[in-house]
C-alpha positions in Angstrom: -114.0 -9.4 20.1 -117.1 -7.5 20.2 -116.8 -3.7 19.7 -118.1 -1.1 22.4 -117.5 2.5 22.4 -119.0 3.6 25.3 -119.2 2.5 28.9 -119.9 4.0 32.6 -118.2 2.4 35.3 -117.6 3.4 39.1 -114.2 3.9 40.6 -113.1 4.0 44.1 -109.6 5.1 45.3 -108.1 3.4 48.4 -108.5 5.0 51.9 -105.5 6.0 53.7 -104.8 3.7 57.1 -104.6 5.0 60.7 -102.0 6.2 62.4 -101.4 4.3 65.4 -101.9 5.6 69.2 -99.3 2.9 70.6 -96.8 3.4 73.5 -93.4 1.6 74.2 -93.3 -1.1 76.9 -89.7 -2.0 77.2 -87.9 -3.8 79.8 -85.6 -2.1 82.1 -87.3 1.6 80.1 -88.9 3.9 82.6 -91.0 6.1 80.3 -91.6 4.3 77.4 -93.0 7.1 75.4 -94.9 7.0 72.2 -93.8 5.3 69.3 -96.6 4.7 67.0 -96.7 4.7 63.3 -98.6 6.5 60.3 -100.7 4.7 58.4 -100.1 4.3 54.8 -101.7 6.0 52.1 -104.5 4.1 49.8 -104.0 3.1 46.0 -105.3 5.4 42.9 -107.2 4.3 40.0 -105.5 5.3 36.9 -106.2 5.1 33.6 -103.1 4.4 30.9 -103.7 4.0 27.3 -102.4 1.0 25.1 -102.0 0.9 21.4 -102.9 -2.8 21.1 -106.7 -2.2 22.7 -109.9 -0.9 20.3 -112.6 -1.6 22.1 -114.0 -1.2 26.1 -115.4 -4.2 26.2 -113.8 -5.0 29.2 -115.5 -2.7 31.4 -119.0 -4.1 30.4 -118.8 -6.8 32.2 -116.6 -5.0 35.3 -118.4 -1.6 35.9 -117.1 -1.7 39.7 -112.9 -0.7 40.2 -111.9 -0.4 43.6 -107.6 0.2 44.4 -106.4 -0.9 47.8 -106.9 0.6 50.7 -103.7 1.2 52.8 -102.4 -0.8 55.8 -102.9 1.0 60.0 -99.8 2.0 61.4 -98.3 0.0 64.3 -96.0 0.7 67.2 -92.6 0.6 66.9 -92.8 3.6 64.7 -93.9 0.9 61.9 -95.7 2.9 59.2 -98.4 1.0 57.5 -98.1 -0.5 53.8 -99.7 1.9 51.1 -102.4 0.4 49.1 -101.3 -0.7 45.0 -102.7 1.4 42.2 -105.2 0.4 40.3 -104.2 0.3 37.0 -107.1 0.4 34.0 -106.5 0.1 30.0 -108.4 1.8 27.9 -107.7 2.7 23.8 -105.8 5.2 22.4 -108.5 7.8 21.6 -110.9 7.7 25.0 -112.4 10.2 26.4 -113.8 10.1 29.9 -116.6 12.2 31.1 -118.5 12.7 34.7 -121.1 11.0 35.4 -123.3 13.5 33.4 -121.7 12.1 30.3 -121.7 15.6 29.0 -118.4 17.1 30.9 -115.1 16.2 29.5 -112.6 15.5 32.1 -109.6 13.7 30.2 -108.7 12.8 26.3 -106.3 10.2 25.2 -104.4 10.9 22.7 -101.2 9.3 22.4 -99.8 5.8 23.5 -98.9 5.2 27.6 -100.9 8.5 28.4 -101.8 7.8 32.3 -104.7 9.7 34.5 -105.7 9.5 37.4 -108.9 9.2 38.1 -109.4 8.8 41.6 -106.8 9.3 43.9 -105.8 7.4 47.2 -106.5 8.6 50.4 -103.9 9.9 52.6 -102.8 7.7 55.9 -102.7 9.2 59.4 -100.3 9.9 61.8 -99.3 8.0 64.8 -98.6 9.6 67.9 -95.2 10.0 67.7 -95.6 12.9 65.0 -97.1 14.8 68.5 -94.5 14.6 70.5 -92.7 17.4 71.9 -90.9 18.9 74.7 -94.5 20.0 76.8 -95.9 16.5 75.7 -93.9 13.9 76.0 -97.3 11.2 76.3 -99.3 12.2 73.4 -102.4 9.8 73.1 -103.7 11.8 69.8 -103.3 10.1 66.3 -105.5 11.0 63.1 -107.3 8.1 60.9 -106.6 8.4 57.3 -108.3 10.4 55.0 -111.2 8.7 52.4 -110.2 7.8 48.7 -111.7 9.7 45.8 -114.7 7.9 44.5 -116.8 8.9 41.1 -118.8 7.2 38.7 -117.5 8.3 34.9 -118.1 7.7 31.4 -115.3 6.1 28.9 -116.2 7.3 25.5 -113.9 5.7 22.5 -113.6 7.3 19.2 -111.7 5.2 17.0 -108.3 7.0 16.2 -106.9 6.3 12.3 -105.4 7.8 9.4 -108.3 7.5 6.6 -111.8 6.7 7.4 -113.7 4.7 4.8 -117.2 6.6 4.4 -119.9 5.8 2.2 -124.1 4.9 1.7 -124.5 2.0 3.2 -123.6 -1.4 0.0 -121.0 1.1 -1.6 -118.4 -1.9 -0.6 -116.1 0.1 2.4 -115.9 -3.8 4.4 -115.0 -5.2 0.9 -111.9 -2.3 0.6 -111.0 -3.2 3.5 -110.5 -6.8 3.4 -108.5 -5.9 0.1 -106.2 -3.9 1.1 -105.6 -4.8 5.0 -105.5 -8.5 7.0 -108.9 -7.6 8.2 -112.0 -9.7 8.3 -114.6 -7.3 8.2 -118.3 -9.2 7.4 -119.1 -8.9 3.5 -122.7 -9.4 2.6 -124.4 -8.4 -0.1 -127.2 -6.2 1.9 -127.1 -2.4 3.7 -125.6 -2.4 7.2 -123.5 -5.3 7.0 -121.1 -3.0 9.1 -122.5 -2.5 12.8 -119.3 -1.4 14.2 -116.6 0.4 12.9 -113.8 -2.2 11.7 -109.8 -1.2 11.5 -107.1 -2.8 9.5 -103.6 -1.9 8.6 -102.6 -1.6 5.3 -98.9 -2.2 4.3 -96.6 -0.8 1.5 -92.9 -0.6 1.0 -92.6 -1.2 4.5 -95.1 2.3 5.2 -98.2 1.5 6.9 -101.5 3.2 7.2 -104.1 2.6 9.6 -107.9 2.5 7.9 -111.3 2.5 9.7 -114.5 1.3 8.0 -117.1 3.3 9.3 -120.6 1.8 9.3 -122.8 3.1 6.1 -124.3 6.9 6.6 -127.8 7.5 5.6 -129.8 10.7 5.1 -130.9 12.0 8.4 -127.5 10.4 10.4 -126.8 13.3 12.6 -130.2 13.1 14.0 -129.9 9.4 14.5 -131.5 7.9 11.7 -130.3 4.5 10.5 -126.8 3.5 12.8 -127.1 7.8 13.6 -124.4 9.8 15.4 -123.2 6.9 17.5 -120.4 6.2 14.8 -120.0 10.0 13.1 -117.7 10.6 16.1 -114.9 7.9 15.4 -114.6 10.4 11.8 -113.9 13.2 13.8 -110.4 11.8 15.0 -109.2 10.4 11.0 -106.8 12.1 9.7 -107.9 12.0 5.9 -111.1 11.0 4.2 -111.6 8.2 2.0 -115.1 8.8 0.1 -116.0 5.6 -1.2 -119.3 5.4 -4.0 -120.6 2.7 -5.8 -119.9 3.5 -9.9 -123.4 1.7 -10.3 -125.5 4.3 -8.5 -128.2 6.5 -10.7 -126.6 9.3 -9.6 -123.3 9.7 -8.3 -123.3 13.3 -7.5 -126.3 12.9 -5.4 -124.6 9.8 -3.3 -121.6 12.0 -2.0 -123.5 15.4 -1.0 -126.0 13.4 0.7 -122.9 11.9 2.8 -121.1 15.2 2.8 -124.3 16.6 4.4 -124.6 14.3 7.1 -120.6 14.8 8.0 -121.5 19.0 7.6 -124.5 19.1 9.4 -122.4 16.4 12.5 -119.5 18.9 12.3 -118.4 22.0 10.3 -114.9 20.4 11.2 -115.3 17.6 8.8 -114.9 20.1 6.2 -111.4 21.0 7.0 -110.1 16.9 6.7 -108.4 16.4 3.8 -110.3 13.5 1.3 -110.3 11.3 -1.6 -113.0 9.9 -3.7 -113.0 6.5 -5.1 -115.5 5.6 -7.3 -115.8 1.6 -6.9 -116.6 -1.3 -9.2 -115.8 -0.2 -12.1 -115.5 -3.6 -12.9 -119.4 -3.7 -13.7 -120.1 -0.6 -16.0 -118.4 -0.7 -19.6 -115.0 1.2 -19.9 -116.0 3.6 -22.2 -118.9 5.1 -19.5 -116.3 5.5 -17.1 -114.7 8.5 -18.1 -117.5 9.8 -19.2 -119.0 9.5 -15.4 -115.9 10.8 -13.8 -116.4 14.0 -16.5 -119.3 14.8 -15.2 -118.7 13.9 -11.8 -115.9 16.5 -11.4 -116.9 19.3 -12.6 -117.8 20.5 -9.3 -115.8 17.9 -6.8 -112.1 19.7 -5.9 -110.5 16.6 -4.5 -108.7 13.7 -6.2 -110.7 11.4 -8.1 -109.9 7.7 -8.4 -111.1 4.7 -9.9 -110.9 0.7 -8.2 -112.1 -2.4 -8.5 -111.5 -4.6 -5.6 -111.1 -7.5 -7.5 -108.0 -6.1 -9.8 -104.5 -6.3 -7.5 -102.5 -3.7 -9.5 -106.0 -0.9 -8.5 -105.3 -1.9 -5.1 -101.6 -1.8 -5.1 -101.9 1.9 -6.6 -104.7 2.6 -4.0 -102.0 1.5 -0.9 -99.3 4.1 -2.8 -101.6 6.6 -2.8 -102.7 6.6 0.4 -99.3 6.1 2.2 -98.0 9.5 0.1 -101.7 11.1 1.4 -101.1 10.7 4.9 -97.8 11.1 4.8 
């Protein structure tokens, strides 16, 4: 399933029927009187949000929701049938903006949240609701009211418990695919990773949901490379998971440069709790290792670990660690 994150659609609520003007005509009835019925009120369009959804792709193809209107009354005091919600999914984590895509009007947060975001219009009243002791023959009745209609934005930033972050190649699809049922695409080339992937990773029956977050590059919070249009799915991880290729020149110089871009996005980012894994330790000689990680900590105050995606006990200790980290 392809991944979109952002999406403006129209929405128009149901109107509410008439009320109806009708009289009685009975046999054997001298003065019939008035006995017509309200009309029913129109359908909302509301928005729930379901766990098992991560993308709006839906609504790329279906930009135009309209709920039901509702049904004229009729005589015999029948009021009319109210029109059926409209009922739209979106992921846990949307937001929906006006149509200025600047204005937040809702955020999902949680599982089976519901808004409405146009409601029905209201049906009218038949003539009987006018009748009274002075007028006993009321011809007036009132049509029903117009449903809400906007045009919004749905903007979706990926909720998870560690985002994978990294320059692009520093292998966050490969983690991934190691320690989740995942599929990310694994090449061997920068910005493999167009969309941010998740996956669940399991461990004495504990599970923590990871996000790979397409590679960040000097300049991303002004757009360069894939630019700000993924940053925001970090804001809503819980934890960090700093991810750097062992193999790079200079280590040091590959995390500030990706704990700029996350500074310079949001002062916020500071404040997540993170790890740093230094990968592939598989291709630089054991003895250069701690050596690297020496120097590499002297001024880094978070947890340093090493992994090679290739050894199953590094990853099983990677799962442990991050199940106690989120915990």
């Amino acid at each position: 399933m392809k991944f979109l994150d952002q999406v403006k659609i129209y929405v128009k609520a149901g109107n509410g029927g008439d009320g109806s003007p009708s009289f009685r005509r009975e046999k054997f009835i001298e003065f019939g009187g008035p006995d017509g019925g309200d009309g029913g009120n129109g359908g909302s369009v509301v928005l729930i949000s379901e766990r098992n959804l991560n993308t709006l792709i839906d609504y790329r193809y279906q930009q135009h929701h309209k709920a039901q209107r509702g049904d004229n009354g009729a005589g015999q005091n029948r009021t009319g049938k109210g029109g059926g919600d409209l009922i739209l999914k979106v992921p846990i984590g949307t937001q929906v903006f006006e149509e200025d895509n600047k204005t937040l009007i809702y955020d999902f947060k949680n599982e089976g949240e519901k808004f409405v975001a146009a409601a029905g219009g209201k049906g009218g009243l038949g003539n009987t609701r006018f009748k009274s002791s002075t007028n006993r023959a009321p011809k007036k009745f009132t049509k029903g009211t117009k449903g809400e209609e906007f045009t919004i934005w749905l903007q979706l930033k990926t909720i998870a418990d560690v985002g994978i972050i990294g320059l692009p190649n520093a292998g966050k699809s490969s983690l991934l695919a190691a320690i989740t049922n995942a599929n990310p695409k694994i090449a061997n080339y920068k910005f493999t990773t167009l969309n941010p992937n998740l996956g669940v990773a399991q461990y004495d029956d504990k599970e923590v949901i990871l996000a790979d977050i397409p590679g960040l590059v000097e300049g991303a919070h002004e757009g360069v490379g894939l630019g700000i249009q993924f940053l925001k799915h970090i804001e809503r991880c819980k934890s960090l998971l700093h991810l750097i290729d062992i193999t790079n020149l200079d280590i040091k110089e590959s995390y500030n440069q990706v704990k700029k871009e996350l500074t310079n996005y949001s002062s916020e980012m500071l404040k997540k709790k993170e790890i740093v894994v230094l990968n592939k330790i598989d291709l630089v000689d054991k003895d250069i290792i701690d050596e690297i990680i020496l120097e590499f900590s002297k001024d880094i105050n978070c947890e340093i670990i090493t992994l090679s995606t290739l050894d199953k006990n590094s990853i099983s200790q990677l799962k442990s660690k991050l199940i106690n980290y989120v915990a």
